[in-house]
C-alpha positions in Angstrom: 25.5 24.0 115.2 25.5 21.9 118.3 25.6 25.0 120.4 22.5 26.6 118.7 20.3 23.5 118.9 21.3 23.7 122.7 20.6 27.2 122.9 17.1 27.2 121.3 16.2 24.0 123.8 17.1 25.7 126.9 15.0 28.4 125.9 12.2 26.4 125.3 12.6 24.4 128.6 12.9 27.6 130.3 9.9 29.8 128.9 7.4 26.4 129.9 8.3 26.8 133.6 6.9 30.8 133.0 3.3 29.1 132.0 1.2 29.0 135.4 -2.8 28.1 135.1 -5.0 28.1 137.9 -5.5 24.6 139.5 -9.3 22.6 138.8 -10.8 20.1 140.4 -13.8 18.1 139.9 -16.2 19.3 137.7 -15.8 22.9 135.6 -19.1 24.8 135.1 -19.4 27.3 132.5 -21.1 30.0 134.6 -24.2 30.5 131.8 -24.8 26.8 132.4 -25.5 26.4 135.8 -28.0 29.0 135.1 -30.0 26.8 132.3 -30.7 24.1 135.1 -34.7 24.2 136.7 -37.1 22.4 138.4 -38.7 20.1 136.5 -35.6 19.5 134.0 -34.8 15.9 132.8 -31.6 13.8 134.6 -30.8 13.5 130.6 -31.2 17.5 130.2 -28.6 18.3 133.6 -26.1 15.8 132.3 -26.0 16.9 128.6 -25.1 21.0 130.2 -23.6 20.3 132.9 -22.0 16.6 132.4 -21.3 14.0 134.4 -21.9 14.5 138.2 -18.7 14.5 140.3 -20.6 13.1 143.3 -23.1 10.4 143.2 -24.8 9.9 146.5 -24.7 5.9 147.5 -27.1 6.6 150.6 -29.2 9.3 148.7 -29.9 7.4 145.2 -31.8 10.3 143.1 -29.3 13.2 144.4 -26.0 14.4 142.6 -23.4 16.7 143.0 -21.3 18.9 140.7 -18.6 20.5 142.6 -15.7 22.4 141.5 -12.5 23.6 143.0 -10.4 26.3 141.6 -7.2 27.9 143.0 -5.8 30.6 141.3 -2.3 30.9 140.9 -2.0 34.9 140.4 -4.0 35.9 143.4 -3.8 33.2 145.4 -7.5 32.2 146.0 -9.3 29.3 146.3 -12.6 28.5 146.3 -15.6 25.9 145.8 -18.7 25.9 143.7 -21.5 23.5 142.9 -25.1 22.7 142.1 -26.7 19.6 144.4 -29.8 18.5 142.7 -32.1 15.7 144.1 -34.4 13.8 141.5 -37.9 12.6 141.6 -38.9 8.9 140.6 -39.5 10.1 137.2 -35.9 11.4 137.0 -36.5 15.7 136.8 -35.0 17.7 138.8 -37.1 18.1 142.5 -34.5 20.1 143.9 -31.6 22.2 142.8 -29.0 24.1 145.0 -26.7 26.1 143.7 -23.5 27.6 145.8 -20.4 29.4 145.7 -21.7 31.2 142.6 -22.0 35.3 142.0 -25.5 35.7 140.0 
């Protein structure tokens, strides 16, 4: 009995190390979402699609970042991709930019 409780754990432990997912840092978009974001949206509107911002600028007070960093474990690539969007007074969106994404 002892030896088929061992077996079945060592097969366990051993088809974990098999799992590999690719790495994510930051924020993670939903490609469709970034999408939704335009001029003239609410702060409250950007941060109920896309969350909360990864980057909050101390010098710049009405601009944000969302940036997030992927590395793929099959392939072997990494890359970066992110919306920067700067606020008016009245908290809707001025200016968006939008990089590292295929439209």
């Amino acid at each position: 009995m002892k030896i088929i409780s061992l077996l079945c754990l060592m097969i366990a432990l051993s088809s974990t190390a098999c799992m590999h997912r690719d790495t994510h840092q930051g924020n993670v978009f939903n490609k469709n979402d970034v999408w939704l974001i335009q001029e003239g949206d609410t702060k409250f509107h950007v941060e109920t699609v896309l969350g909360t911002p990864a980057i909050k600028d101390l010098l710049h007070p009405n601009r944000v970042q969302y940036v997030e960093q992927v590395k793929e474990v099959e392939s072997g690539a990494a890359y970066t991709r992110g919306v920067i969007i700067d606020y008016d007074d009245a908290l809707r969106v001025k200016h968006l930019k939008r990089f590292g994404f295929k439209e």
